[in-house]
N, C-alpha and C positions, 0 to 999 in steps of 0.2 A: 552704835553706829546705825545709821537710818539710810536706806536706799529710798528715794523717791523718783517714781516715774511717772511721767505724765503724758495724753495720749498729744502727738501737735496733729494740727492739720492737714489736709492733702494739698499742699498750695504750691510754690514753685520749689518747696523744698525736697521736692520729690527729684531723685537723679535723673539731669537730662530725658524728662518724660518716657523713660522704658521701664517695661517690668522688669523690678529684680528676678526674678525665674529666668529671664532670656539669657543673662551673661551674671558670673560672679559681682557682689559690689565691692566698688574700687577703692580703695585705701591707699594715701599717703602717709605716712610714719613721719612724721620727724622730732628729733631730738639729739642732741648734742653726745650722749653718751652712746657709743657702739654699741657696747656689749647690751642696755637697755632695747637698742634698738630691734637688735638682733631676737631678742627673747619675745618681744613685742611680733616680728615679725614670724617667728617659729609659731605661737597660738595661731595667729591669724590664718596663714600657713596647713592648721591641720583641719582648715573646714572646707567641703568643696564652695558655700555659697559666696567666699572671700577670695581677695587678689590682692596682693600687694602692690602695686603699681608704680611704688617711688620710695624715696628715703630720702629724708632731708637731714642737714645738719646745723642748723642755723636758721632764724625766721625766713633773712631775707632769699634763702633757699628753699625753704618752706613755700612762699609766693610764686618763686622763677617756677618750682616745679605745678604748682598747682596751676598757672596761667596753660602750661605745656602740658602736664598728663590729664589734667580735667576731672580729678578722682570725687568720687561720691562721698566720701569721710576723709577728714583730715585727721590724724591722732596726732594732738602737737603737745608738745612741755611747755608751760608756762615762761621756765630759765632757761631760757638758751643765748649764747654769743653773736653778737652783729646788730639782731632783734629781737628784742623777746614775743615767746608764742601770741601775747597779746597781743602787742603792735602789729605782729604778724597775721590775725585774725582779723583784725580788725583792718589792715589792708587788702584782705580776701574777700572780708566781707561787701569793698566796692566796688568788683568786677564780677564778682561771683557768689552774690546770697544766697543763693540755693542751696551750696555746698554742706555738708554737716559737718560741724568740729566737735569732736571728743578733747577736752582738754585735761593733760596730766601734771602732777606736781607733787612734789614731797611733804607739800605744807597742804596739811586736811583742814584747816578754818575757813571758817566763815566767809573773810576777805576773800582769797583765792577762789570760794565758790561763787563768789558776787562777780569779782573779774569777771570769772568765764561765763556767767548770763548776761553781764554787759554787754559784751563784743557779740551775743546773739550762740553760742553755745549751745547743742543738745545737750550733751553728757559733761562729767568730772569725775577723775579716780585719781583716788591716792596710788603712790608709786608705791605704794607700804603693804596696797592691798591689791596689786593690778595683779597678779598671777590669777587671783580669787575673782574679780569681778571684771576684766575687761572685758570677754569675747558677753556676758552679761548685757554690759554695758553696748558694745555694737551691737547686740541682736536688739535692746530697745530701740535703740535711733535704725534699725532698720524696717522696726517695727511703725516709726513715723512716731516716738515717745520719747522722754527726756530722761536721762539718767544721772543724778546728783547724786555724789557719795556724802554724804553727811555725817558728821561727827554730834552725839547727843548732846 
Protein backbone atom coordinates (compact mmCIF):
# COMPACT_ATOMS: atom_id res chain seq x y z
CA UNK A 1 0.00 0.00 0.00
CA UNK A 2 1.35 3.48 -1.06
CA UNK A 3 0.17 6.76 0.65
CA UNK A 4 0.64 9.69 -1.73
CA UNK A 5 0.61 13.15 -0.68
CA UNK A 6 0.94 16.02 -2.50
CA UNK A 7 1.45 19.73 -1.54
CA UNK A 8 -2.10 21.97 -3.43
CA UNK A 9 -2.09 25.44 -3.49
CA UNK A 10 -3.13 28.30 -1.38
CA UNK A 11 -6.18 29.33 -3.53
CA UNK A 12 -9.82 29.51 -2.45
CA UNK A 13 -9.45 26.16 -1.05
CA UNK A 14 -8.30 27.53 1.91
CA UNK A 15 -11.48 27.61 4.80
CA UNK A 16 -13.45 30.70 4.42
CA UNK A 17 -10.02 32.93 4.51
CA UNK A 18 -9.24 32.46 8.34
CA UNK A 19 -6.51 30.90 9.99
CA UNK A 20 -6.81 27.42 11.08
CA UNK A 21 -5.00 28.57 14.71
CA UNK A 22 -8.04 30.92 15.33
CA UNK A 23 -10.98 28.22 15.64
CA UNK A 24 -10.83 24.33 15.28
CA UNK A 25 -11.30 23.05 11.53
CA UNK A 26 -14.88 22.04 10.82
CA UNK A 27 -15.87 18.71 9.70
CA UNK A 28 -19.00 17.15 8.36
CA UNK A 29 -19.07 13.22 8.66
CA UNK A 30 -21.38 11.63 6.54
CA UNK A 31 -22.16 8.19 5.90
CA UNK A 32 -24.88 5.95 6.09
CA UNK A 33 -23.78 3.54 8.78
CA UNK A 34 -24.00 4.91 12.69
CA UNK A 35 -21.89 2.97 14.28
CA UNK A 36 -18.97 4.08 11.29
CA UNK A 37 -19.99 7.32 11.91
CA UNK A 38 -19.80 7.38 15.37
CA UNK A 39 -16.10 5.95 15.44
CA UNK A 40 -15.23 8.37 12.80
CA UNK A 41 -16.43 11.06 14.86
CA UNK A 42 -14.89 9.75 18.41
CA UNK A 43 -10.80 10.15 16.42
CA UNK A 44 -11.72 13.33 15.30
CA UNK A 45 -13.15 14.19 18.62
CA UNK A 46 -9.73 13.44 20.54
CA UNK A 47 -7.82 16.42 18.88
CA UNK A 48 -8.26 19.95 20.09
CA UNK A 49 -7.46 21.52 16.34
CA UNK A 50 -10.82 19.43 15.08
CA UNK A 51 -14.74 19.95 15.42
CA UNK A 52 -17.38 17.95 14.26
CA UNK A 53 -19.93 20.11 13.15
CA UNK A 54 -22.58 17.83 11.39
CA UNK A 55 -23.46 14.23 10.50
CA UNK A 56 -24.98 13.23 7.56
CA UNK A 57 -26.68 10.20 6.60
CA UNK A 58 -27.34 10.11 3.13
CA UNK A 59 -25.72 12.36 0.12
CA UNK A 60 -28.57 14.35 -0.29
CA UNK A 61 -28.05 15.17 3.48
CA UNK A 62 -24.73 15.42 3.13
CA UNK A 63 -25.58 18.83 0.71
CA UNK A 64 -28.75 20.28 3.13
CA UNK A 65 -25.99 20.21 5.77
CA UNK A 66 -23.01 21.44 4.16
CA UNK A 67 -25.13 24.47 2.38
CA UNK A 68 -26.23 25.13 6.33
CA UNK A 69 -23.06 24.40 8.71
CA UNK A 70 -20.44 25.51 5.96
CA UNK A 71 -17.73 22.93 7.37
CA UNK A 72 -14.05 23.18 5.99
CA UNK A 73 -13.79 19.12 5.37
CA UNK A 74 -16.41 16.92 4.20
CA UNK A 75 -15.59 13.03 5.25
CA UNK A 76 -18.23 11.50 2.87
CA UNK A 77 -18.65 7.43 1.90
CA UNK A 78 -18.82 6.95 -1.58
CA UNK A 79 -22.24 4.25 -0.88
CA UNK A 80 -24.66 5.91 0.57
CA UNK A 81 -28.73 5.90 0.21
CA UNK A 82 -30.87 8.77 -1.70
CA UNK A 83 -27.14 9.82 -3.20
CA UNK A 84 -24.24 8.62 -3.38
CA UNK A 85 -20.94 10.54 -1.79
CA UNK A 86 -20.14 11.21 -5.55
CA UNK A 87 -23.27 12.76 -6.78
CA UNK A 88 -23.06 14.26 -3.62
CA UNK A 89 -19.57 16.06 -4.11
CA UNK A 90 -19.96 16.83 -7.01
CA UNK A 91 -23.19 18.84 -6.22
CA UNK A 92 -21.03 20.55 -3.34
CA UNK A 93 -18.58 21.19 -5.49
CA UNK A 94 -21.15 23.90 -7.28
CA UNK A 95 -21.84 26.11 -4.68
CA UNK A 96 -19.04 25.54 -2.68
CA UNK A 97 -15.39 24.62 -4.21
CA UNK A 98 -13.46 25.44 -1.59
CA UNK A 99 -14.73 23.00 0.71
CA UNK A 100 -12.32 19.81 1.22
CA UNK A 101 -13.65 16.31 0.60
CA UNK A 102 -11.85 13.31 2.24
CA UNK A 103 -13.58 10.46 0.47
CA UNK A 104 -14.20 6.82 2.07
CA UNK A 105 -14.99 3.43 0.77
CA UNK A 106 -14.63 -0.29 1.31
CA UNK A 107 -13.41 -0.70 -2.22
CA UNK A 108 -9.36 0.25 -2.24
CA UNK A 109 -9.07 0.27 -6.30
CA UNK A 110 -8.03 2.23 -8.59
CA UNK A 111 -11.69 3.27 -9.93
CA UNK A 112 -12.94 4.46 -6.46
CA UNK A 113 -9.57 6.54 -6.28
CA UNK A 114 -10.30 7.97 -9.85
CA UNK A 115 -13.93 8.77 -8.61
CA UNK A 116 -12.86 10.67 -5.93
CA UNK A 117 -10.14 13.15 -7.98
CA UNK A 118 -12.80 13.53 -10.45
CA UNK A 119 -15.38 15.25 -8.32
CA UNK A 120 -12.04 17.44 -7.18
CA UNK A 121 -11.16 15.23 -3.89
CA UNK A 122 -8.14 15.92 -1.47
CA UNK A 123 -7.97 12.62 0.22
CA UNK A 124 -9.33 8.66 -0.03
CA UNK A 125 -9.04 5.90 2.75
CA UNK A 126 -10.09 2.59 2.72
CA UNK A 127 -12.68 1.75 5.47
CA UNK A 128 -10.40 -1.32 5.96
CA UNK A 129 -7.70 1.00 6.96
CA UNK A 130 -9.38 4.20 8.49
CA UNK A 131 -8.64 3.64 12.15
CA UNK A 132 -4.84 3.73 10.84
CA UNK A 133 -4.75 6.48 8.63
CA UNK A 134 -7.74 8.98 8.84
CA UNK A 135 -6.76 11.77 11.46
CA UNK A 136 -3.26 11.12 8.82
CA UNK A 137 -5.21 11.74 6.10
CA UNK A 138 -7.07 15.30 7.72
CA UNK A 139 -3.85 16.53 8.93
CA UNK A 140 -2.66 16.41 5.12
CA UNK A 141 -5.53 18.36 3.58
CA UNK A 142 -5.18 20.58 6.45
CA UNK A 143 -1.85 20.90 5.62
CA UNK A 144 -3.17 22.29 1.98
CA UNK A 145 -1.75 18.36 0.55
CA UNK A 146 -3.70 15.45 -0.86
CA UNK A 147 -3.99 12.07 0.62
CA UNK A 148 -4.66 8.97 -1.77
CA UNK A 149 -4.59 5.66 -0.04
CA UNK A 150 -3.39 3.44 -2.66
CA UNK A 151 -3.21 -0.17 -3.20
CA UNK A 152 0.28 -1.44 -4.99
Amino acid sequence: MTMIRQGVGHSSAEPRGRALTERPFRILVADDHSALRRGVCTLLRSRDDMEVCGEAENGKEAIEKTQELEPDLIIIDIAMPVLDGIGAAREIRKFMPHVAILVLSMHRGKRAIQEAKLVGAQGFVSKSQLAATLLNAVDAILKKQTFFQEEI
